[in-house]
Backbone bond lengths (Angstrom), bond angles and torsions (degrees), N, CA, C in turn:
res aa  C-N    CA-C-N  psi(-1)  N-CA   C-N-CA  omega(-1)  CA-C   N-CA-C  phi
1 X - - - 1.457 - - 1.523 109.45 -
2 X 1.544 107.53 140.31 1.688 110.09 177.58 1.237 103.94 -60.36
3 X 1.650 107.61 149.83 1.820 103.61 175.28 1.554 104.13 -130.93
4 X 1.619 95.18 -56.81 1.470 129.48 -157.87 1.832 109.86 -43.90
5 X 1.228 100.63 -68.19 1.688 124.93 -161.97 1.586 111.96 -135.82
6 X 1.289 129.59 128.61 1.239 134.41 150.83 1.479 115.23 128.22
7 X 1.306 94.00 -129.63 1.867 103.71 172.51 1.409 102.48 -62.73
8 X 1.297 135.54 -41.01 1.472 112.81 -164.18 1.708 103.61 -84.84
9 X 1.348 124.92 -13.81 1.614 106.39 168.90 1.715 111.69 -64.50
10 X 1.276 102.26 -32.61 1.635 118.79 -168.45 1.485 87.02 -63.80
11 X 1.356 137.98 -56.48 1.110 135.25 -153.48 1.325 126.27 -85.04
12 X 1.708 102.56 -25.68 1.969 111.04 169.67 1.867 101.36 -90.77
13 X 1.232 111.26 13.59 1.509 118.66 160.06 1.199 130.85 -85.47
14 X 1.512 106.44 -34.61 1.595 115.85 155.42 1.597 134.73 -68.60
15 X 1.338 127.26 133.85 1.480 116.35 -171.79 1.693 113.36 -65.36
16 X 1.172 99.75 68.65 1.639 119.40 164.74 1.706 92.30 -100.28
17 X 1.449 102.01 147.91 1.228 130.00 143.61 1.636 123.18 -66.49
18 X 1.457 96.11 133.02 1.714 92.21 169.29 1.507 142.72 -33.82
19 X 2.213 86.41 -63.02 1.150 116.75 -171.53 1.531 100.86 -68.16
20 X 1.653 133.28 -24.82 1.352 106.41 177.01 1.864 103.10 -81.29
21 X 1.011 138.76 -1.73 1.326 119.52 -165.22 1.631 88.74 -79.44
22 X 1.482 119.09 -66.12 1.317 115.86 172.42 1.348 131.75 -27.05
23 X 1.612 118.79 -45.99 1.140 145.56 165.23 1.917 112.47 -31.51
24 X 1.988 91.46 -81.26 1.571 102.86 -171.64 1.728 107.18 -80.28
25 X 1.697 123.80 4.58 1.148 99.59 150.54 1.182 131.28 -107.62
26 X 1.111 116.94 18.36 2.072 121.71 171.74 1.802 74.04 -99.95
27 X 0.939 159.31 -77.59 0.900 149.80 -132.80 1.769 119.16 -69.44
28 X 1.488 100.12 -20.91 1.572 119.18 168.13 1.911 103.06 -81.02
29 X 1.120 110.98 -52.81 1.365 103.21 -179.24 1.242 125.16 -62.53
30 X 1.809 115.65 -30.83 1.105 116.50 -179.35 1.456 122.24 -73.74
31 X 1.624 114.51 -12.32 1.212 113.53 176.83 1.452 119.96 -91.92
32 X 1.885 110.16 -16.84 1.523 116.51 165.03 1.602 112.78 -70.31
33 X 1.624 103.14 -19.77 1.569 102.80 -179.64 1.687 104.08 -71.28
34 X 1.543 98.99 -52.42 1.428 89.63 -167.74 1.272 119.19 -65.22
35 X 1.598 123.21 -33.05 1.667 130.64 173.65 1.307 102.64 -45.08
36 X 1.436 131.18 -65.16 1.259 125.44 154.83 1.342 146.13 23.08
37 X 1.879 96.10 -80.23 1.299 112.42 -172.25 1.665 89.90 -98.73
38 X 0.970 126.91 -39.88 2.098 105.87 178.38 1.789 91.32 -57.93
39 X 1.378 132.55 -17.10 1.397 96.83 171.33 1.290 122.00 -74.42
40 X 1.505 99.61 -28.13 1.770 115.10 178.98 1.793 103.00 -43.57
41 X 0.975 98.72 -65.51 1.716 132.39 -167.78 1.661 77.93 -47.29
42 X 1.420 105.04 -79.77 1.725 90.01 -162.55 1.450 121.86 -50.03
43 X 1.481 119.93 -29.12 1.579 134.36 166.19 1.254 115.30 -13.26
44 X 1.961 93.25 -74.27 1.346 111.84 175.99 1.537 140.31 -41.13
45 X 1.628 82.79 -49.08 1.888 96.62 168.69 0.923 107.54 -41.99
46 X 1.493 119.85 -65.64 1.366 124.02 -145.82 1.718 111.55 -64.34
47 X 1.668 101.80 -40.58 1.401 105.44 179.77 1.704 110.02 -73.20
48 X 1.332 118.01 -27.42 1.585 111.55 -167.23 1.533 98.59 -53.78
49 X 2.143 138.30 -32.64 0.654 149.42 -138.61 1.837 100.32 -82.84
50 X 1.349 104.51 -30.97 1.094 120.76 -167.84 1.662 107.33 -99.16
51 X 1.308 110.28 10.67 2.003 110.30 178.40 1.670 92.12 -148.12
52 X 1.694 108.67 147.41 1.129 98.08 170.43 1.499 99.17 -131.30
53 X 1.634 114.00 50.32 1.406 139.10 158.12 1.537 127.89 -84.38
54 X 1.098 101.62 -34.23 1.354 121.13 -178.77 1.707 114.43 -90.10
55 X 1.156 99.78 126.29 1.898 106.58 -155.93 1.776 102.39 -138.24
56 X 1.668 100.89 26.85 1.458 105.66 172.47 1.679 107.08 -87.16
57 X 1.038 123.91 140.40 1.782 92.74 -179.99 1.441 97.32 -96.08
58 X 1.464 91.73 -165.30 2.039 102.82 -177.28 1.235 107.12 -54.75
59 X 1.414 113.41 -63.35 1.696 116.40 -156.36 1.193 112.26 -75.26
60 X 1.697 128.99 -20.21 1.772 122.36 -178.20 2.067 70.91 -91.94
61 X 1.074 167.55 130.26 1.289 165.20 68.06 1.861 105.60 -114.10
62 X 1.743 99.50 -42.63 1.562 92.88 177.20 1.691 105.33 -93.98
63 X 1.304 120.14 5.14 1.375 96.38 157.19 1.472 127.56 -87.14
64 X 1.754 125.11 -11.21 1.027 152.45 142.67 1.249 117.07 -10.58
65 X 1.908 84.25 -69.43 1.470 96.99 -157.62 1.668 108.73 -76.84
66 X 1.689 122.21 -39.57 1.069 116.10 129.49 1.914 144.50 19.57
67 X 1.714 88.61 -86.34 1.248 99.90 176.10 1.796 119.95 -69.45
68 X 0.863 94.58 0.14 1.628 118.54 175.32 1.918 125.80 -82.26
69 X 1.206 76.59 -56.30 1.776 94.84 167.39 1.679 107.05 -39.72
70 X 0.700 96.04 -77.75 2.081 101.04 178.11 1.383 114.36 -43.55
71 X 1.362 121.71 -0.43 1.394 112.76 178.66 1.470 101.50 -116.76
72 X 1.631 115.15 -6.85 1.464 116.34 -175.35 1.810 96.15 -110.82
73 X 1.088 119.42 -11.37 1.439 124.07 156.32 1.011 110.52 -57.33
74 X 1.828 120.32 -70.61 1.524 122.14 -158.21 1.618 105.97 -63.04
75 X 1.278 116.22 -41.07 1.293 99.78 172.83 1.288 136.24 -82.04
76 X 1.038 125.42 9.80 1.584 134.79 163.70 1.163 92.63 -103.84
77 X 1.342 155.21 -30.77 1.114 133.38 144.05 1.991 125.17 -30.66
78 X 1.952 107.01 -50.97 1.338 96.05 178.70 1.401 112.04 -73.22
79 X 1.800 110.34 -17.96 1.420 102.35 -171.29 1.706 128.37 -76.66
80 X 1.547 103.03 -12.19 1.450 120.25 165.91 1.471 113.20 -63.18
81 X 1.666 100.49 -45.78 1.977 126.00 178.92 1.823 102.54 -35.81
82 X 1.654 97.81 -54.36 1.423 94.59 -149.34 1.851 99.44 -91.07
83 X 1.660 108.62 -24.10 1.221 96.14 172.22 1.712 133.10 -61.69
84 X 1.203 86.91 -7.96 1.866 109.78 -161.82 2.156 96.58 -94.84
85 X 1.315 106.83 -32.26 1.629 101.44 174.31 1.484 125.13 -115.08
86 X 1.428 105.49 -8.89 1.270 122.60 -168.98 2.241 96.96 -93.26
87 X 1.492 92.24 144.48 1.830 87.55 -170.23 1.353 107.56 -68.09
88 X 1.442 127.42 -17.12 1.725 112.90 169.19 1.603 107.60 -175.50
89 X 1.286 115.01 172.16 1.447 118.78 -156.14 1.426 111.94 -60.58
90 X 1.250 105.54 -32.11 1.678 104.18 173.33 2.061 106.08 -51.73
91 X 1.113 90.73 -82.13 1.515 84.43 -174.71 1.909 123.67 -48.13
92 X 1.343 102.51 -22.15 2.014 112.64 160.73 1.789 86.40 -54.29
93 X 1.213 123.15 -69.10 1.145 111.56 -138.48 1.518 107.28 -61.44
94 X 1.548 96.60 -47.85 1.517 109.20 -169.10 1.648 110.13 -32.39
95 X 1.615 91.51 -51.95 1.754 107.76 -173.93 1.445 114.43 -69.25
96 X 1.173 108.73 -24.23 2.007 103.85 170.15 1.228 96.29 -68.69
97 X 1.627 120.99 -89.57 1.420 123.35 175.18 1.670 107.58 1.55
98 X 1.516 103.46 -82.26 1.531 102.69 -166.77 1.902 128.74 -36.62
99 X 1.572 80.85 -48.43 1.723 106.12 165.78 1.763 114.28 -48.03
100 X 1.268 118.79 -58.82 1.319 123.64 159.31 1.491 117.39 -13.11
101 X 0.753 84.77 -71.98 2.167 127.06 -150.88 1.263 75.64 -66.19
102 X 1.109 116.53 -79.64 1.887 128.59 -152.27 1.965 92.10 -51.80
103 X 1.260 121.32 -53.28 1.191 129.37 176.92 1.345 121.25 -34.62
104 X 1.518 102.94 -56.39 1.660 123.31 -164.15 1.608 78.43 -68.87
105 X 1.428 119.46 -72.59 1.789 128.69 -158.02 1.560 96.75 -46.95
106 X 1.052 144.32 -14.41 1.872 142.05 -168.86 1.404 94.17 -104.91
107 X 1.532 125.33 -38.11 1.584 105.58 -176.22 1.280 106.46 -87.50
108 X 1.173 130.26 -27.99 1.257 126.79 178.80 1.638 129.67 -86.94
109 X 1.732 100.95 -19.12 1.468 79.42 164.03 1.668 112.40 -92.08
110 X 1.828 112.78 -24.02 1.497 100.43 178.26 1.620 111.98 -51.78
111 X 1.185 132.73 -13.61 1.468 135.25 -145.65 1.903 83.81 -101.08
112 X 0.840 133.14 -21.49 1.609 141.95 -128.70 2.064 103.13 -130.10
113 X 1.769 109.78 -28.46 1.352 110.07 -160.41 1.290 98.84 -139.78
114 X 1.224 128.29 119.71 1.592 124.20 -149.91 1.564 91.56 -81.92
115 X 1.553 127.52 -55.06 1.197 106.66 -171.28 1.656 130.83 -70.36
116 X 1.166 113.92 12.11 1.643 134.01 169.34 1.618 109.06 -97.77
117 X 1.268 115.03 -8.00 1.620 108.95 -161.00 1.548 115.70 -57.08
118 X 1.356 108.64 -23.00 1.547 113.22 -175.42 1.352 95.46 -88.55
119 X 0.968 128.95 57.09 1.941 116.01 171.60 1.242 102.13 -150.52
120 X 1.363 117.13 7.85 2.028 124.51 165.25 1.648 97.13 -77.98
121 X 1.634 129.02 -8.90 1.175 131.94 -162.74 2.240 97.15 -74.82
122 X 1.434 87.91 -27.43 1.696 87.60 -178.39 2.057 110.38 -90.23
123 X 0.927 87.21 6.25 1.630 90.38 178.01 1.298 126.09 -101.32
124 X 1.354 108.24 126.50 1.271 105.40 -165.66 1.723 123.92 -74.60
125 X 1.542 98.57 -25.28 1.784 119.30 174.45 1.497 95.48 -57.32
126 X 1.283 115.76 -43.35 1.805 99.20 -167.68 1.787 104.39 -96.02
127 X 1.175 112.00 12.97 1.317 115.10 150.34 2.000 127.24 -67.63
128 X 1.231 94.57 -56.83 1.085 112.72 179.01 2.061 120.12 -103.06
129 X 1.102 101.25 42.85 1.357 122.68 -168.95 1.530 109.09 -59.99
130 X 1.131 150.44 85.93 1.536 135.16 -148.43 1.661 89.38 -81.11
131 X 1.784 157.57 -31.56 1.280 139.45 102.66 1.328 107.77 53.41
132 X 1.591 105.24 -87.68 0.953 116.09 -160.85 1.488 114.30 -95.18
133 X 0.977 124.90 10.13 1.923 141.52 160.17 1.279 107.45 -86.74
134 X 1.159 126.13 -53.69 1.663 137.12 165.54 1.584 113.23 -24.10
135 X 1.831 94.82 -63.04 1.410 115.71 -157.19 1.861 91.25 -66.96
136 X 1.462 115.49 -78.46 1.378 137.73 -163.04 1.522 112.45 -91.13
137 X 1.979 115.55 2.11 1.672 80.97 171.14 1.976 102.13 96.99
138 X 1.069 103.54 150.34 1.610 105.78 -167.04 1.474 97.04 -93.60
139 X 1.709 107.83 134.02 1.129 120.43 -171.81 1.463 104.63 -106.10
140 X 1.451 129.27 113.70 1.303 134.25 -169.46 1.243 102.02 -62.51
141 X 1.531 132.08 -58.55 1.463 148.83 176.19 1.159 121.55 -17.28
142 X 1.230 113.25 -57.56 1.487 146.75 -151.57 1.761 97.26 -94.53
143 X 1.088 99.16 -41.70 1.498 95.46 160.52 1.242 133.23 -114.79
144 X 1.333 113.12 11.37 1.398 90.24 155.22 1.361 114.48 -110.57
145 X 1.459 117.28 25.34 1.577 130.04 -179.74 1.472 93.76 -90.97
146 X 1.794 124.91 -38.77 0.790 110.93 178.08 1.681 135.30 -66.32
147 X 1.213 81.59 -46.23 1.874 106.88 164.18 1.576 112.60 -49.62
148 X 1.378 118.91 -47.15 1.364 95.68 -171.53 1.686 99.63 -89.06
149 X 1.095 117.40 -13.86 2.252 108.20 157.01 1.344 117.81 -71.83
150 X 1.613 111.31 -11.73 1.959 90.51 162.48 1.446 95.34 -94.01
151 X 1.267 145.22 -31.14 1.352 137.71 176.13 1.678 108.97 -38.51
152 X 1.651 103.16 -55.67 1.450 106.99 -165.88 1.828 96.23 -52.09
153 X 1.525 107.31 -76.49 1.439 125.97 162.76 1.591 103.20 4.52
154 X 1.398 117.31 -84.80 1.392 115.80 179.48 1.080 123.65 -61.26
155 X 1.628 127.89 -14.98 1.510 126.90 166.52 1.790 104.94 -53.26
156 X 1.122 94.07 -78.15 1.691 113.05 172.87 1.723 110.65 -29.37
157 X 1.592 127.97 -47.32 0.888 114.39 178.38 1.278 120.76 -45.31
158 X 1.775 99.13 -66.62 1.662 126.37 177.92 1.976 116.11 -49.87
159 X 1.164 80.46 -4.31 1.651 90.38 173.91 1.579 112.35 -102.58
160 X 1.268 107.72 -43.78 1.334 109.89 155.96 1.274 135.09 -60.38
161 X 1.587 124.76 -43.60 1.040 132.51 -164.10 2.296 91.14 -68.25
162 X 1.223 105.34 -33.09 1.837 105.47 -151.90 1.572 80.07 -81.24
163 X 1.596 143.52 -15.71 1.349 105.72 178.23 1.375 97.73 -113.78
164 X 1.285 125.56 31.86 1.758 102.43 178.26 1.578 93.03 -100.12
165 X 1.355 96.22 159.61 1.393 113.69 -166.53 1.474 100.84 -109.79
166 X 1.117 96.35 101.78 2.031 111.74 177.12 1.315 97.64 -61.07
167 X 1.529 137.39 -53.37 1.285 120.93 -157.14 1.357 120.78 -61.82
168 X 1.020 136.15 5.66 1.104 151.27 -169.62 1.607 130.25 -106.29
169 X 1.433 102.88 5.45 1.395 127.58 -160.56 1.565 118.04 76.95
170 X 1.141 126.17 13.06 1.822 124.42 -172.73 1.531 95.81 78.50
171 X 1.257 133.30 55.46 1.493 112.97 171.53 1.307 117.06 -135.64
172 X 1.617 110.47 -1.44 1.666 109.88 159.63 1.549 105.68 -139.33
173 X 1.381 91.54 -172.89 1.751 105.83 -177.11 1.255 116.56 -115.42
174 X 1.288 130.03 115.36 1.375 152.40 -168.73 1.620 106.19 -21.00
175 X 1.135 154.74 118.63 1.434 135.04 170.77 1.162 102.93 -62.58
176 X 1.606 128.12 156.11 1.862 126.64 165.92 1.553 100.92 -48.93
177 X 0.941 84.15 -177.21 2.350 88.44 174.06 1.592 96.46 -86.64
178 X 1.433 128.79 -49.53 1.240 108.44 -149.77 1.643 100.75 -78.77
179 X 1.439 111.06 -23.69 1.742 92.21 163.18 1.665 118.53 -52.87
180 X 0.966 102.79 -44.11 1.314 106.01 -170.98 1.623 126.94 -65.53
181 X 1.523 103.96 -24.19 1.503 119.23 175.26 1.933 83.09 -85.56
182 X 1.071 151.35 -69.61 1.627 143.89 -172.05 1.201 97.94 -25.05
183 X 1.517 117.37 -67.78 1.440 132.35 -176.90 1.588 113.60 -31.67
184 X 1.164 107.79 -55.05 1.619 110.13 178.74 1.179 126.22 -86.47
185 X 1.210 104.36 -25.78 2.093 105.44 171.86 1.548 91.48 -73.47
186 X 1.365 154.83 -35.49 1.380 154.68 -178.47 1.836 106.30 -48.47
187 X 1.609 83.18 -58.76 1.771 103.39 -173.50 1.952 89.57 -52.59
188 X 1.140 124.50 -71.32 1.326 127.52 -152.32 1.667 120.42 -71.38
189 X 1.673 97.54 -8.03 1.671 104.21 155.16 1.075 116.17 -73.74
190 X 1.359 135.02 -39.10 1.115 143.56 -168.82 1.570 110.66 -69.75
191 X 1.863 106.18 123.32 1.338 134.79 163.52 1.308 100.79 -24.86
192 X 1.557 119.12 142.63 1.292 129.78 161.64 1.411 117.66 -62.04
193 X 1.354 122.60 -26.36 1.330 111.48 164.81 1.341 142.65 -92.87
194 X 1.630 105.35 -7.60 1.295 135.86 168.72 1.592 105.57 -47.03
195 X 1.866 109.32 134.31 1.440 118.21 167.77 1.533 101.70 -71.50
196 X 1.555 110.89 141.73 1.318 125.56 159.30 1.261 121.15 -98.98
197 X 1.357 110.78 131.58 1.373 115.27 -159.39 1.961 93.25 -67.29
198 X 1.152 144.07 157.84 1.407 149.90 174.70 1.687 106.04 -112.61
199 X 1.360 104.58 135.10 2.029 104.11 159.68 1.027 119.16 -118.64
């Protein structure tokens, strides 16, 4: 998320709330995500028309596609997370990316090394496996376990995003107030000649 310079100073200048900026933009992406994949979905139609190899029908393909959504939620969910504590988009990104990667590398090698096989249980790709919608049919569970962990995900963002302290260039996180009132009754015991510790 912009912090630093531009439209977004213009925009945490207006009496907007934090938590909706966070709010209506996972909520803008999530609907370009989902427009998206019903195009995917419609893709398919159009091509199944043109092969008579393909013996998935419509509705086990859009429940698929479906079961998919919740895994492109949760992570734009963490990717809001890290833009909101992390000092700027480079390092958000780095850390989604990494998350990815690390993700894909856990389902695929548990899937791959028999005595690791139980450790695809922390991955979120083999949560939402469209594979496994194909095989057995759309599993409500499975997604809405996923759905309500990008929910949590975006709680945490929007919790983050309302105490970090922009003025500062995006590079720390707001203290609560009552640390901050401790903080100063501490400072104001302290002897006039006493060193103050600095942060």
């Amino acid at each position: 998320m912009k912090r630093r310079v531009g439209p977004f100073e213009l925009l945490l200048a207006q009496p907007v709330k934090r938590y909706r900026l966070v709010i209506e933009k996972a909520a803008g992406i999530a609907l370009a995500l989902t427009a998206a994949s019903v195009l995917s979905w419609l893709g398919f139609v159009v091509a199944k028309q043109f092969s008579s190899t393909l013996a998935v029908t419509n509705l086990r393909c859009a429940e698929a596609v479906l079961a998919e959504l919740p895994l492109t939620f949760l992570y734009l969910a963490l990717a809001l997370a890290a833009s909101s504590v992390l000092p700027n988009r480079a390092a958000a990104s780095m850390a989604c990316i990494g998350l990815v990667i690390a993700d894909f590398f856990i389902n695929t090698i548990s899937a791959a090394v028999k005595s690791i096989s139980n450790l695809h249980v922390i991955s979120p790709i083999y949560w939402s496996d469209s594979s496994h919608v194909l095989l057995h049919g759309f599993d409500p569970l499975r997604a809405g376990g996923m759905v309500v962990l990008a929910a949590a995900v975006l709680a945490a963002a929007v919790f983050a995003f309302e105490r970090r302290d922009l003025s500062s260039g995006g590079r720390e996180i707001a203290k609560p107030r009552f640390l901050r009132r401790h903080r100063s009754a501490n400072h104001e015991a302290l002897p006039p000649d006493s060193p103050v510790e600095t942060v």
